[in-house]
N, C-alpha and C positions, 0 to 999 in steps of 0.2 A: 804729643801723643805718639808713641812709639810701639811698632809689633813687634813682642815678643817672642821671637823664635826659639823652639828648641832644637840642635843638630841632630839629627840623625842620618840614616844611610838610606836615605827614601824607601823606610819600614813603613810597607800602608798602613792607612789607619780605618777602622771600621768609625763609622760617623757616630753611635752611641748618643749620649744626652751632649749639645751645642756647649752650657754651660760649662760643663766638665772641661770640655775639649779646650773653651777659648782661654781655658785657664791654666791647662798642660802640655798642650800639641803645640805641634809648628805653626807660626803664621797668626800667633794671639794677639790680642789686644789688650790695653790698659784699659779703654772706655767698656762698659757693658753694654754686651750686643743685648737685641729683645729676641726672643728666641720661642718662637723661629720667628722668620723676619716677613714679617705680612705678606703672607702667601707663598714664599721662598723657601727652597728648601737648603738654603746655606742660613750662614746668621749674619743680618743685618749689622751697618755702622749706625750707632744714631748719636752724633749727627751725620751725616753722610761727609765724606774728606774731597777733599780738592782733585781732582788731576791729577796728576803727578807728571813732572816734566822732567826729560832727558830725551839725549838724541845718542845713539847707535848707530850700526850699518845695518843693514837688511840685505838679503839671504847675492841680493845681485850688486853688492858694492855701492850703493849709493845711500848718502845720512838717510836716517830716517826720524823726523820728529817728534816722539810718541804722541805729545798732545795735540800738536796740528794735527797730524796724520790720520788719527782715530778721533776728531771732533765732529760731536755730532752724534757719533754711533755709539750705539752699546757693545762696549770692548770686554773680553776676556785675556786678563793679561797672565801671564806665569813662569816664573824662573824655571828651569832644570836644565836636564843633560840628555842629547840622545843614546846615548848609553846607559842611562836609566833600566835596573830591570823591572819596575813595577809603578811609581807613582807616575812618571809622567805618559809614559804610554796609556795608560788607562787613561786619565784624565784625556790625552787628547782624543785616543779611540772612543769614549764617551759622548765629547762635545761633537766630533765628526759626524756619528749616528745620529744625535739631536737635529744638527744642524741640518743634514739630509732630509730629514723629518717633516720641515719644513718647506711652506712655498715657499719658490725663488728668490722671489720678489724680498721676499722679510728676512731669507738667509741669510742676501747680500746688504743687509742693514747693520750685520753683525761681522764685528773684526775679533778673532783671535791674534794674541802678541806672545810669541814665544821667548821668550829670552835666554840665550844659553849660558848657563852656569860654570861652562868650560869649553871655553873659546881654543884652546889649545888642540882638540879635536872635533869639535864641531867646528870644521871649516864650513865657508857658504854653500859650498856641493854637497857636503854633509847635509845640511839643514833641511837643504832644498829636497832630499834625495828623502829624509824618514818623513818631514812633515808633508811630502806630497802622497805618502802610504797611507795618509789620515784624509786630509781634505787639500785640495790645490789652491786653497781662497787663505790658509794660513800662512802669516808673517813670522816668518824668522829674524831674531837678531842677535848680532854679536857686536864684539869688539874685544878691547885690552882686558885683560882679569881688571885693570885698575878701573876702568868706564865701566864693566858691568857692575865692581862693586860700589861704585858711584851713584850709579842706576839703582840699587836695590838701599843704600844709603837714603837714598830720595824717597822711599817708602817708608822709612824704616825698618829695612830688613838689616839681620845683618847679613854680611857676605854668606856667600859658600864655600864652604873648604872641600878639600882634599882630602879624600880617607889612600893615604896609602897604604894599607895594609896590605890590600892585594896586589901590589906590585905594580906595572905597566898596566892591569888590568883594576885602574881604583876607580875608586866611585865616589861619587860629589855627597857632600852634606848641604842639603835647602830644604829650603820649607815645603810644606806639601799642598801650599792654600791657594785656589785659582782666585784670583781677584776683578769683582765683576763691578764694571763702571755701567752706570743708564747714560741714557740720553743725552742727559742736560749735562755728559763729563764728572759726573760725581760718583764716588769710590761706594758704594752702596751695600754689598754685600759679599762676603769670604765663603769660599767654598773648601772642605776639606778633603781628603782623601777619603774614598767612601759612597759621595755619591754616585747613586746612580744612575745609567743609564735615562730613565726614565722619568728622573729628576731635575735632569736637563731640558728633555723634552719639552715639561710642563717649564722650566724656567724661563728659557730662553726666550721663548714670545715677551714672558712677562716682563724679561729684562730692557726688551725692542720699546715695550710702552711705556715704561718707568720712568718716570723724573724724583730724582733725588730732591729730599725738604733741602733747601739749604739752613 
């Protein structure tokens, strides 16, 4: 099973009917999702997917290994670029508010994984420097274009390209789906561009208590 991505230049997307989307947007699947996904307002995997393993740097030079590292917790993983002028900043501005939202105690249950989609300018001071303008608890990570698209191989994405059209000033083609593991490490449910605010809010607890069927 393979997501299939459609390129684009991180043109948001209004969230509309689930079905529609997982069958036209970025970040789709082959399996059908149930929609909406018991009580979520992204759409569920059924059957819920594995983990995903790979290992990266993180924002201060040291490996990081996504499945050790995030076991246990309920992770929000997501490709992009901080240069992004629309899908990733929302989404992170989004999850940040959510996360706030919450007690302490339940916020630091949950890991965001940031993944940059263009390593060649998001250095580690980069990373450190916008995802601390969201929440100071998000992980950044990089490496080679060839390791990140290694990384997004392992999901089945495909890579991200390079729009150069605008010059020195180009901008990444990725997907636009935050992908939400529970508890028990299972890939559970895809968030699209779209949600909101407020969608989070209600999610994230739900995300903290969920254990995927295997």
């Amino acid at each position: 099973m393979a997501f299939l991505m459609r390129l684009n230049r991180c043109a948001a997307v209004s969230r509309g009917v689930l079905a529609a989307l997982f069958l036209g947007m970025s970040g789709c699947v082959r399996q059908k999702p149930s929609v909406p996904a018991a009580g979520f307002s992204g759409a569920e995997l059924l059957p819920p997917r594995s983990k995903a393993e790979f290992t990266l740097t993180d924002m201060h030079g040291a490996r990081f290994d996504f499945r050790k590292e995030t076991d246990g917790h309920a992770t929000l993983l997501f490709f992009g670029y901080t240069h992004c002028p629309d899908v990733c900043p929302v989404h992170m501005a989004n999850i940040a508010a959510a996360l706030h939202q919450m007690p302490p105690e339940k916020a630091k249950e949950v890991r965001v994984v940031f993944v940059t989609t263009d390593p060649d300018r998001d250095t580690p001071e980069r990373l450190r420097s916008w995802l601390g303008g969201f929440d100071s608890t998000f992980i950044g990570l990089t490496g080679s274009a060839q390791q990140v698209a290694d990384a997004q191989a392992t999901l089945g994405l495909h890579a991200a390209q390079r729009d150069t059209a605008g010059g020195m000033a180009y901008g990444m083609n990725h997907g636009a789906m935050v992908l939400a593991y529970t508890t028990d490490d299972s890939l559970r449910v895809m968030y699209p561009m779209g949600v909101s605010r407020q969608s989070w809010i209600k999610d994230l607890p739900l995300l903290a208590a969920s254990r995927g069927a295997r």
